[in-house]
Structures are given as structure tokens and as C-alpha cells.
C-alpha positions as CSV (number, residue, x, y, z in Angstrom):
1,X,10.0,-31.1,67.2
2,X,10.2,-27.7,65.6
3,X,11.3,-23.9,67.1
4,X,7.3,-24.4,68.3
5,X,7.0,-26.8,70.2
6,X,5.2,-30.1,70.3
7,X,1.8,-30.5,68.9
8,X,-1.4,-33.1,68.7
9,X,-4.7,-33.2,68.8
10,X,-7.1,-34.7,71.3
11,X,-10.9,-35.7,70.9
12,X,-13.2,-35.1,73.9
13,X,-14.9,-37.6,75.6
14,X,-17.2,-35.8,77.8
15,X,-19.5,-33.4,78.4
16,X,-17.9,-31.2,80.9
17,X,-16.3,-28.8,78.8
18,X,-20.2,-28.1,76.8
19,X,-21.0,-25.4,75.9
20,X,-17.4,-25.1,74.6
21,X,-16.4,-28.0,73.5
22,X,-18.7,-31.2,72.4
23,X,-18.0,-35.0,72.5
24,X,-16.2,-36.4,69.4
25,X,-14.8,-32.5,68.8
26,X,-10.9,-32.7,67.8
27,X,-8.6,-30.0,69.3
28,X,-5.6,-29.0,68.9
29,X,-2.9,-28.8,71.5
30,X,0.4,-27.4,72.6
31,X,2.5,-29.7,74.6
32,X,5.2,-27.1,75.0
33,X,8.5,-25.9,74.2
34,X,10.7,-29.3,74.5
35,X,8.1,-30.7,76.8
36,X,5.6,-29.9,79.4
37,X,8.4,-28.2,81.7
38,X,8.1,-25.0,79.3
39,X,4.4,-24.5,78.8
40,X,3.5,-21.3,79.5
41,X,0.1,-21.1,81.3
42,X,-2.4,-18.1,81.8
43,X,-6.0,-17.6,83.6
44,X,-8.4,-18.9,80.7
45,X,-6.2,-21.2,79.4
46,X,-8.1,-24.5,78.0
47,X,-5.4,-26.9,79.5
48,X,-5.1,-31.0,79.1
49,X,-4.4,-32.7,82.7
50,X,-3.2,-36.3,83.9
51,X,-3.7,-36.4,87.6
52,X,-0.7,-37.8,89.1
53,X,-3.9,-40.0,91.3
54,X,-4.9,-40.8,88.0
55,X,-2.3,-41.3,85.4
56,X,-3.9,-42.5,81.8
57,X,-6.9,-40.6,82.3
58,X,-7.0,-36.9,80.3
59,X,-9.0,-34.4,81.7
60,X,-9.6,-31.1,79.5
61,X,-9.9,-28.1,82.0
62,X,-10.0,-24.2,82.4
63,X,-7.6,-22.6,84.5
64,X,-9.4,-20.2,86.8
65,X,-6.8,-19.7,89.5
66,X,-3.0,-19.5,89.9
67,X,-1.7,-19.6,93.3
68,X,1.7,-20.2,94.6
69,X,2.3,-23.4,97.0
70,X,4.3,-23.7,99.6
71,X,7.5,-24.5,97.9
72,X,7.2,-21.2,95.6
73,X,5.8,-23.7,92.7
74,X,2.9,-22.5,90.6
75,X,-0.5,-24.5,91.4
76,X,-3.2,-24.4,89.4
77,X,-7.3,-24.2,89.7
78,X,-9.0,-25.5,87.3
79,X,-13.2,-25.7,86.3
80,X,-15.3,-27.5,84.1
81,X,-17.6,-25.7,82.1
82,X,-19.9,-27.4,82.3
83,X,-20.8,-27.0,86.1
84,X,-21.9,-30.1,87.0
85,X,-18.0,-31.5,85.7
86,X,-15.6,-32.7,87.9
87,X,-12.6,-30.4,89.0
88,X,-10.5,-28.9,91.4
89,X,-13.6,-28.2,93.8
90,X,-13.2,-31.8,94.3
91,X,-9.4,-32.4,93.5
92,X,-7.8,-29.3,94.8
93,X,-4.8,-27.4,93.0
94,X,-3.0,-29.1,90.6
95,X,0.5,-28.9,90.1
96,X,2.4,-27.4,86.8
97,X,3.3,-31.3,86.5
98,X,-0.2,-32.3,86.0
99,X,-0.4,-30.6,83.3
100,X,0.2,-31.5,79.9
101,X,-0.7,-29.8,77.3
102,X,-2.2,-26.2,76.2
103,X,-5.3,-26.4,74.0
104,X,-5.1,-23.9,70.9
105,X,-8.2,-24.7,69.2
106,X,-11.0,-26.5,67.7
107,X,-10.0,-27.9,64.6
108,X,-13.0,-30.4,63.8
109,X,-16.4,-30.4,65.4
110,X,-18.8,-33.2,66.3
């Protein structure tokens, strides 16, 4: 782990991310400064989730809301896409927990 964080790359699996991203495209991704706990997230942002209902399964998302919970936590709405994808209008917010890594960018496609 470097000054910048933790990196990897992903592929997709999925089409609920097209036009933007295809099946079998690699992407890069930020998994934060010394972990998850210090990613800093915006509106837009291409994020990679594990649902804490789900754990093992990767989801690649766009954040499209950022609410504050009931605790004073972050929570975050995220969207497909692709609009018939599945996402938070079935899930709900997400906690800052949930997510695990900040996508940067394409860096092979399909």
C-alpha cells in the first residue's frame, strides 16, 4: 500500500451499467486510503458495493443520492444505468460500509 491507496481491477459481469460499461470490460478501482473507511465518495461516483444481505456478490453502481441517516452516518443511493438494473429502488440506501471500492476508469474494453 502506497501514499495512494489501495488499487485493483474488477471485470463486469452484467449488463446494468451499459451503455457505460460492457461485460468482460476491466476497470480500475480505488479501494481507499488504508481501506474502505477512507474512501472519499461524491454524486456520480462509479462505486463497487457488497451488500451486507449479500456478502460475495459485487455490484458496480452510480451514486445518485447522499442522505444522512438517522445516526448522522452518510447513506448512499445508488442506480444502474442501465434502467432495467437492480438498485437501491429495490434495496434502499446503502451504508458507507457497503461500499468498497471507487471506480477510476476503464482500462480494457470488451
Amino acid at each position: 500500500m502506497g501514499i495512494f491507496g489501495i488499487f485493483g481491477r474488477v471485470i463486469v459481469d452484467g449488463t446494468s451499467m451499459q451503455p457505460t460499461y460492457n461485460p468482460l470490460d476491466w476497470l480500475l478501482v480505488h479501494y481507499g486510503f488504508f481501506g474502505k473507511k477512507y474512501l472519499f465518495l461524491r454524486l456520480g461516483d462509479v462505486v463497487v458495493i457488497e451488500r451486507e444481505r449479500q456478502p460475495g456478490i459485487f455490484y458496480i453502481k452510480r451514486i445518485t443520492e447522499i442522505a444522512l441517516d438517522s445516526a448522522g452516518q452518510e447513506s448512499y443511493y445508488v442506480r444502474s444505468d442501465n434502467e432495467s438494473g437492480t438498485d437501491s429502488r429495490t434495496w434502499g440506501y446503502l451504508s458507507k460500509d457497503e461500499i468498497i471500492g471507487n471506480v477510476i476508469t476503464r482500462i480494457k474494453k470488451s
